[in-house]
N, C-alpha and C positions, 0 to 999 in steps of 0.2 A: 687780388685774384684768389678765388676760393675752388678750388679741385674736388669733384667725385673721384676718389682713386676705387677701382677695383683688384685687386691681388688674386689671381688666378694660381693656384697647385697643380704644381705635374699631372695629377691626375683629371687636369680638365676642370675639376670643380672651386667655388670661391670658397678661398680663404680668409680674406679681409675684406672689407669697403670702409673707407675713411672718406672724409669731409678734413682737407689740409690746406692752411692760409699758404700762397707760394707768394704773393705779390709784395711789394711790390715788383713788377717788372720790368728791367729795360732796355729798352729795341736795341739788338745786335747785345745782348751782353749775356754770358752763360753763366748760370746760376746754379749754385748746390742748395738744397732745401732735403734737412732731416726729416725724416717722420717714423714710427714704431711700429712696426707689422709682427706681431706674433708668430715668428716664423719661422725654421731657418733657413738661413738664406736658397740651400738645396730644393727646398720644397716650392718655390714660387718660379714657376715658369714664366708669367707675364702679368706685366699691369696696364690695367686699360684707363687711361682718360673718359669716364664715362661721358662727365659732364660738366662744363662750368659752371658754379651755381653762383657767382659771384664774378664784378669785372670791372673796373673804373680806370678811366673814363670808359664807354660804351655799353656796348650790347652782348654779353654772355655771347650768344652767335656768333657773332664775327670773333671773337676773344677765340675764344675754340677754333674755329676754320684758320686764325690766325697765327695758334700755335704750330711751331716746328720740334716735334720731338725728336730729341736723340740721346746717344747713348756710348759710352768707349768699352761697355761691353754687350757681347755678341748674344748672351745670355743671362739676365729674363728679357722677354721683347716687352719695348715698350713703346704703344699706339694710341692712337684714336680711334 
């Protein structure tokens, strides 16, 4: 599975956009996946799943719809 991330700054505007390999992934299983955002951590209010561009077995589509995002902290949000 390959991820659009977008990294959004407090002040509303983008930050980053990254293309990040997460997969493999597996049903019910919670995973850590590092990646490098030029940032500090202060400055990024949220990151968006923009897009799946990558997805096996299936369909990008359903991959995305099928994600469940979370998070154990309150701040950055992080959605679809």
């Amino acid at each position: 599975m390959k991820l659009d991330l977008v990294v959004f700054g407090s002040d509303g505007g983008i930050l980053r956009r990254l293309l990040t390999e997460m997969g493999p992934v597996r049903p019910l299983k919670t995973i850590v996946r590092a990646f490098v955002i030029d940032a500090e951590c202060g400055q990024i209010a949220s990151i968006l799943v923009n897009e799946v561009n990558a997805c096996a077995p299936g369909n990008p589509n359903s991959c995305l719809d099928g994600l469940a995002l979370s998070s154990r902290l309150k701040d950055p949000r992080f959605y679809k």
